[in-house]
N, C-alpha and C positions, 0 to 999 in steps of 0.2 A: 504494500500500500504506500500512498505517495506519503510522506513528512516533511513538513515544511518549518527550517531551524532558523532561527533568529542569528542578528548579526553577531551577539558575544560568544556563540559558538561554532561562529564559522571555520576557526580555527582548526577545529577536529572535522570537518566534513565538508571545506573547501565549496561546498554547495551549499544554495539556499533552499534546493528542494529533493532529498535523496529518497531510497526505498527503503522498506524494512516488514519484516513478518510479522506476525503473531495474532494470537485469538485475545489475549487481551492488554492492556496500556504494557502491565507490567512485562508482558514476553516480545514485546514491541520496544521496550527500553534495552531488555539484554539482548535483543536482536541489535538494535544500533549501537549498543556499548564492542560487540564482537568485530562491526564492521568500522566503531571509530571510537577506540580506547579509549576511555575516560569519560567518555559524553553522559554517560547513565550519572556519573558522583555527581557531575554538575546540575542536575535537574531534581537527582534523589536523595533523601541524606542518610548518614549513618543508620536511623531507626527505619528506615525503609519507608520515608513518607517521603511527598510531593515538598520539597522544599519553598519555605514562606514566597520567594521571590517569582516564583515560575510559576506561569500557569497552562492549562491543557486545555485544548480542544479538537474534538470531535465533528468532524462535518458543521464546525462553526458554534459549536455547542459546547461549554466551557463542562467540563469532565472535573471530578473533584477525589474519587478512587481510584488510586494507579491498578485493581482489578475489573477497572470497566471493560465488557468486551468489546472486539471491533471483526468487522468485518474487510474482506477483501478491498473493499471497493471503496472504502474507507480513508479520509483524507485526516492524516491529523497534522495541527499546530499547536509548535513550541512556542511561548510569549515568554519573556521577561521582564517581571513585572518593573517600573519604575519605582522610585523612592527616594528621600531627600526632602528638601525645601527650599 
């Protein structure tokens, strides 16, 4: 399915819009983590949740469980979220 990563991690996937497998967010993050090392720490944290800053969506639809399923045909986007003053 197509994934669409924001500019602070372009670093790890050179692209703004790459592929990746899985039935749900979470086997869709270790799919991108396999094909761009690192990418899963920076969106997931230690305790295995969806880090404050990041957010998820689904066919445009803001996801809040990294076991939400997906399907093939399924578009997800990475955001980051802003913060400061």
């Amino acid at each position: 399915m197509k994934v669409l990563i924001p500019s602070p991690l372009l670093s790890y996937t050179r692209n703004r819009e790459v592929t990746a497998e899985g039935a749900t967010l979470r086997e869709l993050l270790a799919d991108l983590d396999k094909r761009f090392p690192g990418i899963r720490f920076r969106v997931i944290d230690e305790q295995d949740r969806m880090r404050a800053h990041m957010r998820f969506f689904v066919n445009e639809v803001q996801v809040f469980d990294i076991d939400h399923g997906l399907r093939g045909t399924d578009t997800v986007c990475l955001i980051q979220a802003l913060s400061g003053g």
